[in-house]
C-alpha positions as CSV (number, residue, x, y, z in Angstrom):
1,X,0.0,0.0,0.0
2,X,1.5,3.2,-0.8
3,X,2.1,6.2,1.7
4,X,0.4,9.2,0.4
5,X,2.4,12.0,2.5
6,X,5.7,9.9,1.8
7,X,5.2,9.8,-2.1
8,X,3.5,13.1,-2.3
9,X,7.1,14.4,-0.1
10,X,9.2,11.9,-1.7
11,X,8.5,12.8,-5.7
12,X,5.5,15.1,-6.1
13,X,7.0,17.9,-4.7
14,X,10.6,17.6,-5.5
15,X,8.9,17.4,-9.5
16,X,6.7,20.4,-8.7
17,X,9.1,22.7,-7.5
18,X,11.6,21.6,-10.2
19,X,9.1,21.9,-13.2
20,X,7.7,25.1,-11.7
21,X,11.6,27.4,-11.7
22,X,12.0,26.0,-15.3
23,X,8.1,27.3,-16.4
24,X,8.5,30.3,-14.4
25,X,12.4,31.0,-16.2
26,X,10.7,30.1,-19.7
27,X,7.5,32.5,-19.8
28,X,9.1,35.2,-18.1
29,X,11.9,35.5,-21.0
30,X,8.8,35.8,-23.4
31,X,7.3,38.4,-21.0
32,X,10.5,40.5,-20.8
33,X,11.2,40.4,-24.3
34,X,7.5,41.1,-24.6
35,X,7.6,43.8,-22.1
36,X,10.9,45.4,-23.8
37,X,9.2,45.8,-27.1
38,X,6.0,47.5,-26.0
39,X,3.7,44.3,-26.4
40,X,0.3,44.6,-24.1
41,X,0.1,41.2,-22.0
42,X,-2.8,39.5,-21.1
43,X,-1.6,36.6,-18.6
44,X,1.5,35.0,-17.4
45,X,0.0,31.5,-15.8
46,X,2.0,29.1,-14.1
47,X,-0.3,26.3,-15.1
48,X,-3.0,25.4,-17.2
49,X,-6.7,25.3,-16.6
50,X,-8.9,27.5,-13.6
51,X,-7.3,29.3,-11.9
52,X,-6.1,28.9,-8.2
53,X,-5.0,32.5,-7.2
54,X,-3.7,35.3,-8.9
55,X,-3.3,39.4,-9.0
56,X,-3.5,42.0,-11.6
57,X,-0.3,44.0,-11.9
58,X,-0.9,48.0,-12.3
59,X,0.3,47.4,-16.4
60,X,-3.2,45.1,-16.4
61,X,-0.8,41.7,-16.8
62,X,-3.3,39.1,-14.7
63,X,-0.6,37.4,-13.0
64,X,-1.8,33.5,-12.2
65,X,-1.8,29.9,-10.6
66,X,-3.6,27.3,-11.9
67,X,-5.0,24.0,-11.2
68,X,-2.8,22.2,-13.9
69,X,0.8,22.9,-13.1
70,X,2.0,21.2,-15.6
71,X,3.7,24.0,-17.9
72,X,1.9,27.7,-18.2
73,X,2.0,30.2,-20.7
74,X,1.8,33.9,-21.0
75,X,-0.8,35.2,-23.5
76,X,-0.8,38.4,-25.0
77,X,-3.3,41.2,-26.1
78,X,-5.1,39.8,-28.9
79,X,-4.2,36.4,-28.8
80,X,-7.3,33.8,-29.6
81,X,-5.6,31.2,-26.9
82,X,-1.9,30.2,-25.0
83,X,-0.9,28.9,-27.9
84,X,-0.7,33.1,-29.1
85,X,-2.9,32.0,-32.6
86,X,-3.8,36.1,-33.1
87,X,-7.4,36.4,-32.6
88,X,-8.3,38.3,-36.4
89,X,-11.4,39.9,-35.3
90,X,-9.7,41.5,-32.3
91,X,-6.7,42.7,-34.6
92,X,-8.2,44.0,-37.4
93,X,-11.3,46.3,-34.8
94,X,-8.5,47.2,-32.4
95,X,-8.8,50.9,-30.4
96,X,-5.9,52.8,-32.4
97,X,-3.6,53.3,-28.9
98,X,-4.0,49.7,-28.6
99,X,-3.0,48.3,-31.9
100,X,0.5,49.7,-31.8
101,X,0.9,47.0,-28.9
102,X,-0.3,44.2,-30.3
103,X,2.0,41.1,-30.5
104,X,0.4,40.5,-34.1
105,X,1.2,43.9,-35.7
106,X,5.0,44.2,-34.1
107,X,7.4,43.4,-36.6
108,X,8.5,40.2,-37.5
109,X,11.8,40.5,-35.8
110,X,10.3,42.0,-32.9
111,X,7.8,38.5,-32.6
112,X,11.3,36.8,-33.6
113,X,12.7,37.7,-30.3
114,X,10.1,37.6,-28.0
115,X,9.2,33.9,-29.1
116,X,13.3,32.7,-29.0
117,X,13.3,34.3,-25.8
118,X,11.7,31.3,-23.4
119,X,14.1,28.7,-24.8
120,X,17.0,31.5,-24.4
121,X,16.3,31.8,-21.2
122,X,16.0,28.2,-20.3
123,X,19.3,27.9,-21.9
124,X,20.6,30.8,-19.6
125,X,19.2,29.6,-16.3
126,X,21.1,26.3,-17.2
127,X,24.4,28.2,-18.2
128,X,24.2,30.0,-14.4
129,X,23.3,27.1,-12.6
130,X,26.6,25.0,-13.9
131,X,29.1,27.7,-13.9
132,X,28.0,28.4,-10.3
133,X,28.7,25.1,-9.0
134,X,31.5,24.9,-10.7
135,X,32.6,27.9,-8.9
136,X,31.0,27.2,-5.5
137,X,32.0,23.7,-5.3
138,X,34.6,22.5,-8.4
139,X,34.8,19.1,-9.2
140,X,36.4,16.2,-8.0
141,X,38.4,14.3,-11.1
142,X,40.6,11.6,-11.7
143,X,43.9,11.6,-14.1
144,X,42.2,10.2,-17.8
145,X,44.9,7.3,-18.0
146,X,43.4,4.0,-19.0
147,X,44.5,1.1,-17.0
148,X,43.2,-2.4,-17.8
149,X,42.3,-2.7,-21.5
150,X,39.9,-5.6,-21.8
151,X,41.5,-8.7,-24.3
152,X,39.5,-8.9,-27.9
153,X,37.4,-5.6,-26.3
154,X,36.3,-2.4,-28.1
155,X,39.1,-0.2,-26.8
156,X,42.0,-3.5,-27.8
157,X,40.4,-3.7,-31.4
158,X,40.9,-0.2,-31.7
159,X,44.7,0.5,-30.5
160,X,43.8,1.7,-27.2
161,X,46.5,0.6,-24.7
162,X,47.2,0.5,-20.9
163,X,49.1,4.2,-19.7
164,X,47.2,6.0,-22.7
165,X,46.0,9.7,-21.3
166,X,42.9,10.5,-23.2
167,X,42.8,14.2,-24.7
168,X,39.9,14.8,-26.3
169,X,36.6,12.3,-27.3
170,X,34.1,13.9,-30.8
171,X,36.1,16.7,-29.9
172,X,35.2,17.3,-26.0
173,X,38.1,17.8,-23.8
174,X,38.7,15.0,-21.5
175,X,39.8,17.0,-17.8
176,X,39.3,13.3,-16.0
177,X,38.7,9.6,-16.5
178,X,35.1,10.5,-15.6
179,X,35.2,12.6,-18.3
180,X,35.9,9.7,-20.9
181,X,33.2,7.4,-19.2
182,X,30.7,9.7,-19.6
183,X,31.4,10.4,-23.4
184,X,31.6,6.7,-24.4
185,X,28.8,6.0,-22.3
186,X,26.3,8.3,-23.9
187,X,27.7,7.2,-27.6
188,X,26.5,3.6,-27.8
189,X,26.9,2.1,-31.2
190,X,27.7,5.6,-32.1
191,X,31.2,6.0,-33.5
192,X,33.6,8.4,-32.2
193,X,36.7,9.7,-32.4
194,X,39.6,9.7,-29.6
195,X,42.5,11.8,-29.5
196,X,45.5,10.3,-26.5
197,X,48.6,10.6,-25.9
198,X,51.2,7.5,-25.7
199,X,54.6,7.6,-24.9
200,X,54.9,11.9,-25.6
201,X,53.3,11.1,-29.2
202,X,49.8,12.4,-30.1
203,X,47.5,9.5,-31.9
204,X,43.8,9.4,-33.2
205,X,41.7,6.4,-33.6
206,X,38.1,6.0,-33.9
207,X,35.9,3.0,-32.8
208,X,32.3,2.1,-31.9
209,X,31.1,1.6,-28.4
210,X,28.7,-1.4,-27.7
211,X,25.5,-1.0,-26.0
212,X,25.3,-2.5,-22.9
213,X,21.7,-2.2,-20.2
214,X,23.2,-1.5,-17.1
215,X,21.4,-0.3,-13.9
216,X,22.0,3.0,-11.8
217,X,21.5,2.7,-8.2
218,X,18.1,3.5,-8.5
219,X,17.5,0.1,-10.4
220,X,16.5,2.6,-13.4
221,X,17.6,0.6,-16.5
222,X,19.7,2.7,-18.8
223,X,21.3,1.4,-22.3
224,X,25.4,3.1,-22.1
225,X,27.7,2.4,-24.6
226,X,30.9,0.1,-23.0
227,X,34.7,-0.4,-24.7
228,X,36.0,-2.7,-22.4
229,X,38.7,-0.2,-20.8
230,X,39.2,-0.2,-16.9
231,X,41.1,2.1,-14.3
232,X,41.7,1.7,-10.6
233,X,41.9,4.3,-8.2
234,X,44.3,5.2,-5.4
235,X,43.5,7.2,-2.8
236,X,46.1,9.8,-4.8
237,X,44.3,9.5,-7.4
238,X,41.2,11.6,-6.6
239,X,41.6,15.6,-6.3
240,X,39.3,18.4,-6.1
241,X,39.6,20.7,-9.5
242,X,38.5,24.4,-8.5
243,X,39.1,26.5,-11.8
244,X,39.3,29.6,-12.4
245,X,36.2,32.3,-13.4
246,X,37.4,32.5,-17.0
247,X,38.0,28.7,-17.4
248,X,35.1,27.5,-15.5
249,X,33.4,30.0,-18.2
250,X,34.6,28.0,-20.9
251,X,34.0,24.4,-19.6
252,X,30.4,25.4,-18.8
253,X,29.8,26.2,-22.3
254,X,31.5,22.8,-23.4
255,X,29.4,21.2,-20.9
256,X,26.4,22.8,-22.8
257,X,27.6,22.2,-25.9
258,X,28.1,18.3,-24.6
259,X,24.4,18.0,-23.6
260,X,23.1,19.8,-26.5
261,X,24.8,17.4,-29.1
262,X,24.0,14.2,-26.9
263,X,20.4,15.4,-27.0
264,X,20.4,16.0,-30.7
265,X,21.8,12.5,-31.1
266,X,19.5,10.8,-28.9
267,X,16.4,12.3,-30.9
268,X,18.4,10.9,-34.2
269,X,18.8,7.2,-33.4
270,X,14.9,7.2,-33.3
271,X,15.1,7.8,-36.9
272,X,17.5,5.2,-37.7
273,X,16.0,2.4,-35.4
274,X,18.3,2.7,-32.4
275,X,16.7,4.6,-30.6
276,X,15.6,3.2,-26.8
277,X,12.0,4.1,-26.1
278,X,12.5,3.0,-22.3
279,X,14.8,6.5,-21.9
280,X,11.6,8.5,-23.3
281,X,10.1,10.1,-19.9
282,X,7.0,12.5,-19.4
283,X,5.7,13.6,-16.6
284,X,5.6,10.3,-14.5
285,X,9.6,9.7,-15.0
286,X,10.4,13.2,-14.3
287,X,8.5,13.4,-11.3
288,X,10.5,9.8,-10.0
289,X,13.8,10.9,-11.2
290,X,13.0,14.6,-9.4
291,X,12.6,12.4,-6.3
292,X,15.1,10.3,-6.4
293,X,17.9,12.6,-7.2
294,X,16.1,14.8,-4.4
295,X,17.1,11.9,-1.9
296,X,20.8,13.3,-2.9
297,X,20.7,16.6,-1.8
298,X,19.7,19.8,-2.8
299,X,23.1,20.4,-5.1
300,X,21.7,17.2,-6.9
301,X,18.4,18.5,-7.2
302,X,19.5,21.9,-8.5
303,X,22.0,20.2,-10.7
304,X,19.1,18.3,-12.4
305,X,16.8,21.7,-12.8
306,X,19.9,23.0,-15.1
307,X,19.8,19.6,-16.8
308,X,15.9,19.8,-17.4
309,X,15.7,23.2,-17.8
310,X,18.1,22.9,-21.3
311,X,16.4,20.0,-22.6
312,X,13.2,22.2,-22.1
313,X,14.5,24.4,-23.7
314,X,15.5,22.3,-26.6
315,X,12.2,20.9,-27.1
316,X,10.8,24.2,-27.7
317,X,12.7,24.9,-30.3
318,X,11.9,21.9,-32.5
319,X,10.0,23.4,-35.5
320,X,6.5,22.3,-34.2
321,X,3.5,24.3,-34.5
322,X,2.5,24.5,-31.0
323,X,5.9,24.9,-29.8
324,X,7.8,27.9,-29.9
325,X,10.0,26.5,-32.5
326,X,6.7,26.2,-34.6
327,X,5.9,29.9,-34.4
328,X,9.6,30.7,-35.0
329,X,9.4,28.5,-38.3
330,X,6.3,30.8,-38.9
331,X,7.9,34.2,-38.4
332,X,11.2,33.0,-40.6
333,X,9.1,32.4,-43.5
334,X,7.8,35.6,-43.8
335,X,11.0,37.4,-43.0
336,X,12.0,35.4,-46.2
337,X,8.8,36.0,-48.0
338,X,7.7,39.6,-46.6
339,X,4.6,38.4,-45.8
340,X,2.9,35.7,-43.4
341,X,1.5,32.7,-44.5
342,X,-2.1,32.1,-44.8
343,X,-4.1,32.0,-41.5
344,X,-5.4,28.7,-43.2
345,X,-2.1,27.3,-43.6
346,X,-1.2,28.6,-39.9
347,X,-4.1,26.6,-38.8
348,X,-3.7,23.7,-40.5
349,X,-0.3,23.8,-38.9
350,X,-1.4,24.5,-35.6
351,X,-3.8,21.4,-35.7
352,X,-1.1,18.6,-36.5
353,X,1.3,20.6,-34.1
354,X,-1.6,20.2,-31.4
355,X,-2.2,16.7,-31.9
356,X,1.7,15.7,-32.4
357,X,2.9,17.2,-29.4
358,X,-0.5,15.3,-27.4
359,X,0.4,12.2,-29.1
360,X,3.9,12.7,-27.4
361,X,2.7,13.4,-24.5
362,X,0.2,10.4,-24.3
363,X,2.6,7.9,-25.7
364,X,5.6,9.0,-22.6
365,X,2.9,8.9,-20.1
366,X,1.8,5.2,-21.4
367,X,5.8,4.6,-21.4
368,X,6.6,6.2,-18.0
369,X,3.2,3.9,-16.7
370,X,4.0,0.9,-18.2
371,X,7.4,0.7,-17.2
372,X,7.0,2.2,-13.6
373,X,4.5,-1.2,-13.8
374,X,7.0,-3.5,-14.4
375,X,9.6,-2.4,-12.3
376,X,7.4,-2.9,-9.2
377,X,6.4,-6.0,-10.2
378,X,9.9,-6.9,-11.5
């Protein structure tokens, strides 16, 4: 039987105070943006549906809470719905010292920024989240010098040998051995390339990690790629890295850069039949992995809002009506064309974005169920 207070404690409010810094981050980059460019704004809801609680704001902005709080949206003057599909009627009949502040009749560039600016901002949050506790707290590394190299492995197949330091993996500096785990474990059955150094001499190889299903100590079932190289550690062997503001500047963006290509290739092996729909979460896995890492500490917790907070950010951006990469799509094909497509077309596109992104959204709640399911029964 399961304890209410303990799982609501446990992974309903770790989840709902994650989810609700990244939705609050995301709309209020549209709002300032908004704000900056004279737009009028109707709402900023954390939330979907009726409304909890809220406060109107001496600008008129009705500032809300809703029942739903799974995402929220801020609409603006003259938008039909959250999705901001401009409401014609209201346009076109608009008071003349209203229209100038319109979302629909700013220019495209102007619409152009305010719409990038929620995944921007995502994308910034994670940015000041990771440099800060690289800076707060550094990181403890260990010297990226292979050990053991498995017999008639990956790594042996493909020239690696015991003593190699690893430099650089796809082109990622390697500051630790953790460093090369984590960027063959995220490739598997991806190739990639390895830069090391052997005996003062700089070589580069390439090889193809295999998959392996491996479980984190969680019992979450996660698909790595392996190469058969091992390393032991002395007690020597561990230190604490603190770098400096200007270099922990540049290995945050790499870090980004890391996450944003891992992403990208994540989405692609669905399209060449590699993809592992088990690692697709919605709402249900978010809220488990929110408790779990919660059960780490607060620096894990905050580590995982950057994390989710990126790939948030990401998402948006896929050119999918609906999404804010949809309207972006919109807005860069009449910057091209001098004029916006049809509202028909807009519609149309609005439609299959609507029922693509609920079809997601169904099919990772039926995946997060199902296999929540069988790991309890498991």
């Amino acid at each position: 039987m399961i304890d209410f207070p303990l799982w609501l404690l446990s992974y309903v409010v770790p989840f709902l105070a994650v989810l609700t810094v990244i939705v609050f981050v995301h709309e209020m980059g549209h709002y300032l943006v908004a704000r900056w460019n004279g737009v009028a704004i109707q709402t900023f809801s954390i939330g979907f549906g009726r409304e909890l609680f809220g406060w109107n704001d001496r600008s008129g902005t009705r500032w809300r809470v809703s029942a739903i709080p799974l995402g929220g949206y801020v609409r603006f003057v003259g938008d039909m719905n959250a999705a901001s599909v401009p409401d014609r009627d209201v346009v076109e009949n608009a008071d003349p010292s209203l229209a100038p502040r319109l979302f629909a009749n700013k220019s495209v560039w102007q619409r152009i920024a305010i719409v990038a600016a929620g995944p921007a901002a995502n994308i910034i949050l994670t940015f000041l989240i990771l440099y800060a506790l690289l800076l707060g707290y550094g990181r403890y590394t260990i010297p990226p010098v292979l050990g053991e190299v498995v017999a008639g492995s990956v790594a042996e197949e493909a020239g690696l040998e015991s003593g190699d330091r690893i430099l650089t993996v796809d082109g990622f500096a390697v500051h630790g051995f953790e460093d090369f785990q984590r960027l063959v474990a995220t490739s598997p059955e991806r190739p990639i390339s390895v830069v090391l150094e052997r005996a003062g001499e700089t070589r580069a190889l390439s090889l193809v990690p295999e998959a392996t299903r491996v479980e984190d100590r969680f019992g979450n079932s996660q698909r790595i790629g392996r190469i058969g190289v091992m390393r032991d550690v002395a007690e020597d062997d561990l230190t604490l890295y603190r770098p400096g503001p200007v270099e922990a500047l540049g290995m945050t963006v790499e870090e980004i850069r890391f996450i944003i290509i891992r992403t990208g290739e994540f989405l692609g092996d669905f399209f060449v039949g590699r993809g592992d729909v088990e690692q697709l979460g919605g709402p249900v896995k978010v809220a488990r992995v929110s408790g779990e890492v919660a059960t780490l500490g607060v620096v894990a917790l905050i580590n995982l809002t950057a994390l989710l907070s990126l790939n948030i950010g990401i998402f948006n951006l896929l050119p999918v009506p609906m999404l804010d990469g949809g309207h972006l799509l919109y807005y860069l094909v009449e910057a091209v064309r001098g004029r916006p497509l049809s509202m028909r077309v807009q519609e149309i596109g609005f439609r299959f974005g609507f029922a693509l992104v609920l079809a997601l959204m169904v099919f990772t709640l039926f995946n997060d169920t199902l296999f929540a399911y069988l790991r309890a029964v498991g």
